[in-house]
C-alpha positions as CSV (number, residue, x, y, z in Angstrom):
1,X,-46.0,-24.5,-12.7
2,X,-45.6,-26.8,-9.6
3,X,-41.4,-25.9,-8.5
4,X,-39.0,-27.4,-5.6
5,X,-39.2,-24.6,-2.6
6,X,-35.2,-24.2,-3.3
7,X,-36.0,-23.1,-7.2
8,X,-38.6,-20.9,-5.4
9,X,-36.4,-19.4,-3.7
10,X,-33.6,-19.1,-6.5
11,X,-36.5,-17.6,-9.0
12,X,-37.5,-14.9,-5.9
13,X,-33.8,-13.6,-5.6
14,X,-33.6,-13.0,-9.4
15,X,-36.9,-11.0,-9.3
16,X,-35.4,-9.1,-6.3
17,X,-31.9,-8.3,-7.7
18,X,-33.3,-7.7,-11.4
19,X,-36.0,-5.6,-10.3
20,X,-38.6,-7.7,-12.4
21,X,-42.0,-6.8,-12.3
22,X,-43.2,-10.8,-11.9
23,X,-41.8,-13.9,-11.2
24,X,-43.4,-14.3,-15.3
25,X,-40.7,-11.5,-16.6
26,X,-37.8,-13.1,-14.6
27,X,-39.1,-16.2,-16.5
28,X,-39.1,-14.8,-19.9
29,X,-36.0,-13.0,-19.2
30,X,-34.1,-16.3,-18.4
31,X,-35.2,-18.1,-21.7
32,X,-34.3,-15.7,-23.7
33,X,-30.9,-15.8,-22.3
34,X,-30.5,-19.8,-22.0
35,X,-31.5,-19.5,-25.8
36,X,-29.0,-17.5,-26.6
37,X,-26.5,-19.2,-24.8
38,X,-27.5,-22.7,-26.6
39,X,-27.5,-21.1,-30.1
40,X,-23.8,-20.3,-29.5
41,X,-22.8,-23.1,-27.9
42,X,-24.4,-25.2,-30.9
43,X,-22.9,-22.6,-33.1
44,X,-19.8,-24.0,-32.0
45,X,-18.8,-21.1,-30.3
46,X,-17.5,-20.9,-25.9
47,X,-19.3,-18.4,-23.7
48,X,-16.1,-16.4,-21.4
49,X,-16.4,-15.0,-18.2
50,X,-13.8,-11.9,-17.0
51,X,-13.1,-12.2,-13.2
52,X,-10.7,-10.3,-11.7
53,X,-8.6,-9.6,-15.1
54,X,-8.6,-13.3,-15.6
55,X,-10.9,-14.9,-18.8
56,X,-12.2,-18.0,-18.7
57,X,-14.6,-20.5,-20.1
58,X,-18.4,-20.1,-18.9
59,X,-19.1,-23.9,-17.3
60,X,-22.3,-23.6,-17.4
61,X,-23.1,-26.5,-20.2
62,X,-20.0,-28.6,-19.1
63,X,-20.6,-32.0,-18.5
């Protein structure tokens, strides 16, 4: 899979901070999550975030 030096980079930090054992579990890792994340979002549902006490929406999907 040919990637941009900056997604490199981006896919490197989340096998460092996650502890994965390959860049391939970071990988699988990740699409299981973005899955989920569409299924609720087409379910109709929002994705919330808690920072600091405060909740708010996830804008990851905003457009």
């Amino acid at each position: 899979m040919d990637m941009p030096p900056k997604s490199v980079e981006r896919l490197e930090r989340l096998r460092d901070i996650t502890e994965a054992a390959s860049y391939a579990e970071v990988m699988r890792n990740a699409l299981r999550l973005y899955e989920a994340m569409i299924e609720e979002v087409e379910a109709g549902n929002e994705i919330f975030v808690k920072r600091d006490g405060v909740i708010a929406p996830l804008a990851v999907f905003a457009g």
